[in-house]
C-alpha positions as CSV (number, residue, x, y, z in Angstrom):
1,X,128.0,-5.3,0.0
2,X,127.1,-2.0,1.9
3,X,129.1,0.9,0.6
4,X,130.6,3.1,3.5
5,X,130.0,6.6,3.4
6,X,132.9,8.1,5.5
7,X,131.6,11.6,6.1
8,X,130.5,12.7,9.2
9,X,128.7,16.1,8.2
10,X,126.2,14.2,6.5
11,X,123.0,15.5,7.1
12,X,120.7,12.7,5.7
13,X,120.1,11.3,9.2
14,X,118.7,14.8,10.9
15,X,117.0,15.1,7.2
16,X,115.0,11.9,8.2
17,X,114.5,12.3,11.8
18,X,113.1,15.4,10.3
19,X,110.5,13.8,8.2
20,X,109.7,11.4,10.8
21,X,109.0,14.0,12.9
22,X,106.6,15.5,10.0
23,X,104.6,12.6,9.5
24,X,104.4,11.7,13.0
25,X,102.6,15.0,13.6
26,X,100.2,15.1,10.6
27,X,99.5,11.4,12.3
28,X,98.7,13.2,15.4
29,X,96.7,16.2,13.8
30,X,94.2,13.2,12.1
31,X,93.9,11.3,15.6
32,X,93.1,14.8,17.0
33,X,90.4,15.3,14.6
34,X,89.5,11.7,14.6
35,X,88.7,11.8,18.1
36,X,86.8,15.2,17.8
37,X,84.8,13.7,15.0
38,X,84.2,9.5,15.3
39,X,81.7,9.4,11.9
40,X,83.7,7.4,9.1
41,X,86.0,6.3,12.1
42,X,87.3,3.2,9.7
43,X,88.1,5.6,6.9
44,X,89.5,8.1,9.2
45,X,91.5,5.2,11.4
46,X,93.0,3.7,7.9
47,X,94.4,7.2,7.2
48,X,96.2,6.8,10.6
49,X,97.3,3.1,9.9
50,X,98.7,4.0,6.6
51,X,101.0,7.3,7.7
52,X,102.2,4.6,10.5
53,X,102.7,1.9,8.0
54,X,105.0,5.6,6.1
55,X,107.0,5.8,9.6
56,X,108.0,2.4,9.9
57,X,109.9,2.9,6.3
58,X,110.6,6.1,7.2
59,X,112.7,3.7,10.6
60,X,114.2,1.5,8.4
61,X,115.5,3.7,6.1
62,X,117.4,5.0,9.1
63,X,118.4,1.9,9.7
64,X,119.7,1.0,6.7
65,X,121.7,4.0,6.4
66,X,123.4,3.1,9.9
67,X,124.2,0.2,8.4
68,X,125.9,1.7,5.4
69,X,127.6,4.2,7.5
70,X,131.0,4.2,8.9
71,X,131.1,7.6,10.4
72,X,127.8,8.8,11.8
73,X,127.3,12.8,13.0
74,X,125.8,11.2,16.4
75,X,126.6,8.4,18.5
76,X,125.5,5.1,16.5
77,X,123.1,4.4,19.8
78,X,121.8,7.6,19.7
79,X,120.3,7.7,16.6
80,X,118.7,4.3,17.0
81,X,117.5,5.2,20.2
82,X,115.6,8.5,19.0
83,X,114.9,6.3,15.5
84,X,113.3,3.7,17.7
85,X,111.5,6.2,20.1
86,X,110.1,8.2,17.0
87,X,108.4,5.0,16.1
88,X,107.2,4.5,19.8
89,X,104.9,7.9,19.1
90,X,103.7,6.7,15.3
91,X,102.4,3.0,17.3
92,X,100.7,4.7,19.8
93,X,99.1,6.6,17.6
94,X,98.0,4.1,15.6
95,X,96.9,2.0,18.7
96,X,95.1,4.6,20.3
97,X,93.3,5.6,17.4
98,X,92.3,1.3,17.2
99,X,90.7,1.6,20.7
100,X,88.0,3.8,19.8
101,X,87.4,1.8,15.9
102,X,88.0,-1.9,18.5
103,X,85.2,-0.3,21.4
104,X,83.1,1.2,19.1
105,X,83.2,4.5,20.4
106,X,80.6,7.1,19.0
107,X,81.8,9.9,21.4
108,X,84.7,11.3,22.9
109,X,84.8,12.8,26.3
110,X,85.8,16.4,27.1
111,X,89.3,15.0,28.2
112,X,90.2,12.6,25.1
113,X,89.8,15.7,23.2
114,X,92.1,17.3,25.5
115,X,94.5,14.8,25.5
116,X,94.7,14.8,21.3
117,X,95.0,18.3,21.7
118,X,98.1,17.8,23.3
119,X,99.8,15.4,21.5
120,X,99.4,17.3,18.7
121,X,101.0,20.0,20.4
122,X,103.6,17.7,21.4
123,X,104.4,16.3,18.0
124,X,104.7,19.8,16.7
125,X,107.4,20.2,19.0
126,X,108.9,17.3,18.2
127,X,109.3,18.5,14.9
128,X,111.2,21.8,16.1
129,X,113.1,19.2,18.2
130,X,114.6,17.1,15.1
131,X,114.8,20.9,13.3
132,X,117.0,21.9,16.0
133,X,118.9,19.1,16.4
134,X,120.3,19.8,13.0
135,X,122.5,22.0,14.5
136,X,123.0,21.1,17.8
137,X,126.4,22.7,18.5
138,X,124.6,26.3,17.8
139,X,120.8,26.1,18.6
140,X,119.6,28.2,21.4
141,X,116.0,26.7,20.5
142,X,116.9,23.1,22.0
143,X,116.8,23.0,25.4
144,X,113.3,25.2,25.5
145,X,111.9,22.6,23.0
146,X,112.3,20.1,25.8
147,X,111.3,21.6,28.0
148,X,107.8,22.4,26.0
149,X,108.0,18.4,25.7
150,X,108.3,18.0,29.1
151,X,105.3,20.5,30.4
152,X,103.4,19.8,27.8
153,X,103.6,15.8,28.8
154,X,103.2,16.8,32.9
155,X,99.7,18.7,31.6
156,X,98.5,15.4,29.8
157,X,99.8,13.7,33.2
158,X,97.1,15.6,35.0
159,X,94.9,15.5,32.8
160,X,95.0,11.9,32.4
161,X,94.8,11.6,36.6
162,X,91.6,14.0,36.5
163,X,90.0,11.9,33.7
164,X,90.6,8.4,35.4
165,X,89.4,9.8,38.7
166,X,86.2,11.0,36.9
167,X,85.4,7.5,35.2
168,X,85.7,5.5,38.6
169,X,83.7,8.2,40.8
170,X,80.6,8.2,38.2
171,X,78.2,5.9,38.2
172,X,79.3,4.1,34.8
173,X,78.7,0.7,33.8
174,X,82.0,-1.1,34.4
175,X,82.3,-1.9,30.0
176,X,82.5,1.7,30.1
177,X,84.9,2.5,33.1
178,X,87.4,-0.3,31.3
179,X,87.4,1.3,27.9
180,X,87.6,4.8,28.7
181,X,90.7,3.7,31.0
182,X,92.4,2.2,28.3
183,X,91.8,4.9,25.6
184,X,93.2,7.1,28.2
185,X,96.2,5.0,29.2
186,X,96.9,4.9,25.5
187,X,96.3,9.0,25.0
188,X,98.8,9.4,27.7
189,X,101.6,7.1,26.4
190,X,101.7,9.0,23.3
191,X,102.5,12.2,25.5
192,X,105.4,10.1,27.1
193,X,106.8,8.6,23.8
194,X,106.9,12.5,22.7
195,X,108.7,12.9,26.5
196,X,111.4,9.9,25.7
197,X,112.7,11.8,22.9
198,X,112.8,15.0,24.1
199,X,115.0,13.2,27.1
200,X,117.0,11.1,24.8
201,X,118.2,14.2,22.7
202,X,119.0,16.2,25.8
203,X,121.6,13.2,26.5
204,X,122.9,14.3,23.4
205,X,123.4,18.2,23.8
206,X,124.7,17.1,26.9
207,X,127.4,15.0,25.2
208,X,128.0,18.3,22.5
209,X,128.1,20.8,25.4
């Protein structure tokens, strides 16, 4: 039987949103320098399964405290929403960092380095964003870390449209153009997972305003 834990000042879930948000971005700091680096890219790609493997407990730990939980400091479909969007960023991570082990990939192109770049950037902010969160009712760092989220996932948008644009307008062979277009596709939806967050917390400062 799940014992109830009837306080609602309880910090343990920001406390593991936290570390989520920690090993998400060490996660996103190996892809970056897996991509800048693809020698040893099944060594460096296991390093990346296992910290995803880490944020799946990390989830259900979350999840099980829900559970246990009477009285919660957010809305109950909040903090599965951002538990299950924090996830969203560790499995495509994980899956983007497959492409290039799966497609054999021996170099990256001037824009997948660009677009790691960015989600590492973007990961670091979603660490400041769970920080924040923490006190939602007195940060004055929230809404600017959003909004960092949010320019920081238009600037992959673009350039993830310059990069596509490039691979169909050169005079590849098509096994190329295909997997280029999918590492990219995959790159970019790790900017928007980042993006989904950021937008599902702002929900929630709007519901403490």
């Amino acid at each position: 039987m799940f014992k109830l834990s009837l306080c609602p000042k309880d910090n343990k879930f920001y406390d593991l949103f936290i570390l989520f948000a920690q090993n998400i971005h060490v996660s996103a700091e190996k892809l970056r320098d897996f991509v800048n680096d693809l020698d040893h890219s099944d060594k460096r790609f296991k390093e990346i399964k296992d910290l995803e493997v880490k944020c799946d407990q990390i989830l259900h730990n979350i999840f099980q405290e829900l559970n246990k939980s009477f009285i919660t400091p957010l809305d109950r479909e909040d903090i599965y929403t951002i538990g299950k969007q924090m996830d969203n960023i560790a499995d495509a991570i994980e899956a983007t960092a497959s492409r290039f082990v799966l497609f054999n990939v021996k170099t990256a192109t001037k824009e997948a380095r660009e677009l790691s770049d960015l989600v590492t950037k973007g990961t670091e902010q979603v660490i400041q964003l769970m920080e924040e969160l923490k006190k939602v009712n007195k940060s004055k760092k929230l809404l600017p870390t959003i909004v960092e989220i949010n320019r920081l996932e238009e600037e992959a948008d673009e350039i993830f449209r310059q990069a596509v644009r490039k691979i169909f307008r050169e005079p590849l062979p098509v096994i190329d153009v295909i997997k280029w277009k999918e590492i990219y596709d995959y790159l970019e939806n790790i900017s928007d997972a980042c993006e989904d967050v950021a937008n599902t917390v702002e929900g929630v400062v709007m519901k403490h305003a």
